[in-house]
C-alpha beads as a LAMMPS data file, in Angstrom:
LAMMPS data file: protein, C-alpha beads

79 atoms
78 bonds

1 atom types
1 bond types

-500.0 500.0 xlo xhi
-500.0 500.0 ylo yhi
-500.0 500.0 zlo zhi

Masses

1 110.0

Atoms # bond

1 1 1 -133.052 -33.045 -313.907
2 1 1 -133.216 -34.139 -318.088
3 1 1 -135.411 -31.797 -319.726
4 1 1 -138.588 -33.381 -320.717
5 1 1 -138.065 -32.941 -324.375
6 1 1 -134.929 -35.277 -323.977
7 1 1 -136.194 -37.397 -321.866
8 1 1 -136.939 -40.256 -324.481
9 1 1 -132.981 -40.590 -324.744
10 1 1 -132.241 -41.398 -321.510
11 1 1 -131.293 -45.119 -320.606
12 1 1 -130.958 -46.339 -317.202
13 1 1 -128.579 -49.696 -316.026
14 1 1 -127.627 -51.033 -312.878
15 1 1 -124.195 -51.385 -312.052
16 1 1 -123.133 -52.372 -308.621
17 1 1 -121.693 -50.124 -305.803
18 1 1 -118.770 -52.728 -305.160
19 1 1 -117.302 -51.721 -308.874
20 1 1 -118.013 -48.015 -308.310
21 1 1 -115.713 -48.041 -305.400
22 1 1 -113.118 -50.024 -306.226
23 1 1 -112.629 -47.570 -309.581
24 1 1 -112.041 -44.938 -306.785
25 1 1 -115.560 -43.314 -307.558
26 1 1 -118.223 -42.324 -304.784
27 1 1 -121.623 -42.936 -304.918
28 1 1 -124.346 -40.245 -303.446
29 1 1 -128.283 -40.872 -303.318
30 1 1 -130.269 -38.727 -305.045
31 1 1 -134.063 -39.470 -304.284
32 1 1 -136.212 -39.662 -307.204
33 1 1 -139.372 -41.623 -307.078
34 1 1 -139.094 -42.393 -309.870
35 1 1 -136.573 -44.520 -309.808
36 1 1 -135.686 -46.650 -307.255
37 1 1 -132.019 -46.899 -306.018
38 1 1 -131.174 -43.851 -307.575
39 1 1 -127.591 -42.295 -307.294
40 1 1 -125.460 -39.788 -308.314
41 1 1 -121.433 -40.186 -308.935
42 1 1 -119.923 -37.140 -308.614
43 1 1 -116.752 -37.692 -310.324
44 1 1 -118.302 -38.559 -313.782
45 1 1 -118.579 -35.196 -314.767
46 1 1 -117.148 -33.431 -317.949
47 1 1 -114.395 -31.138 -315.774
48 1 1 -112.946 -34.216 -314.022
49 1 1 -113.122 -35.632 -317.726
50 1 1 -111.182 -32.982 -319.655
51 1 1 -108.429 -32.631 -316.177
52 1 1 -107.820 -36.345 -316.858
53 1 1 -108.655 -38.291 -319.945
54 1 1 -106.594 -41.317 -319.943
55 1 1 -108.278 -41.983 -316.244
56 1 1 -111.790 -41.739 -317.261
57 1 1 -111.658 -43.086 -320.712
58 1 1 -111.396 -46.632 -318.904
59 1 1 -113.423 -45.905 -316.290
60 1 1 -116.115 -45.208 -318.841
61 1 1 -115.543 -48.409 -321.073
62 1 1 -115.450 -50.589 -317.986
63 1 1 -118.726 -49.153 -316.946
64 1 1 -119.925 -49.467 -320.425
65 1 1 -118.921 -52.892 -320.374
66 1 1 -120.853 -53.881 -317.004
67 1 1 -123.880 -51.882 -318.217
68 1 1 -124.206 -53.419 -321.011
69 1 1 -124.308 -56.994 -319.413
70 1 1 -127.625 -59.028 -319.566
71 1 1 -129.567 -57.509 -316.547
72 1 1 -128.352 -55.158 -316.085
73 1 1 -129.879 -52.886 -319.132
74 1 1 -133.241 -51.272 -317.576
75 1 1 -134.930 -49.294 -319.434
76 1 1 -133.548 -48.529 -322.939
77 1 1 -133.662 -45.225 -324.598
78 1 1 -135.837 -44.307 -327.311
79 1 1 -134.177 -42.397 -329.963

Bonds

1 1 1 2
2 1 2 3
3 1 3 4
4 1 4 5
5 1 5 6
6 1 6 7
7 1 7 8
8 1 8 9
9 1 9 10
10 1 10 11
11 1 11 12
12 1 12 13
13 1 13 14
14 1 14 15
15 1 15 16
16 1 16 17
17 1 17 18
18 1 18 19
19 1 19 20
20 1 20 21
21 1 21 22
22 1 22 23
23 1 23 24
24 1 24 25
25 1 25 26
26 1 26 27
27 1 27 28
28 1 28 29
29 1 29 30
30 1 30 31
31 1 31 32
32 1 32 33
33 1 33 34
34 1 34 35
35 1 35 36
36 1 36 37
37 1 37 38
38 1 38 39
39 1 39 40
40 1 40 41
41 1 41 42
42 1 42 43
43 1 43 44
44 1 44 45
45 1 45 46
46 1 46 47
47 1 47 48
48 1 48 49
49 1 49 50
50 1 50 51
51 1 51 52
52 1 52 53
53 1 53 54
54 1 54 55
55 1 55 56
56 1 56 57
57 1 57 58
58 1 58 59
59 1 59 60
60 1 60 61
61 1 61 62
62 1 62 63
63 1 63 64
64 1 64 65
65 1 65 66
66 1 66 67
67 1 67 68
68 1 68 69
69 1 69 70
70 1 70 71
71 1 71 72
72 1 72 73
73 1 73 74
74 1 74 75
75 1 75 76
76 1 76 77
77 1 77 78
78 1 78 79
């Protein structure tokens, strides 16, 4: 859970499952009713980060790149 005090920097996008998967990621739901659809990927975490760089650095700029696509931008953070 994002402490309250940060909350206001917190973004949220949609990117689809298909594109998760085929990077090799997995997808789990974590309910929030908050927000619909929500999910956690497990492998986007700063361990798996530091074991492998060169993997994840593309893996972050292609998600970058589909979140950032009109549409899929839903709520914007604050800072």
């Amino acid at each position: 859970m994002i402490d309250v005090d940060r909350q206001h920097e917190v973004g949220i996008v949609r990117i689809p499952v298909l594109i998760l998967k085929e990077l090799g990621l997995s997808v789990q739901i974590r309910i929030d009713s908050r927000i619909l659809g929500n999910v956690v990927i497990p492998e986007l975490n700063a361990h798996d980060y530091e074991a492998d760089k060169a993997r994840f650095t593309s893996i972050k700029a292609l998600l970058a790149s589909v979140a950032s696509e009109a549409g899929n931008i839903l709520i914007i953070p604050r800072l």
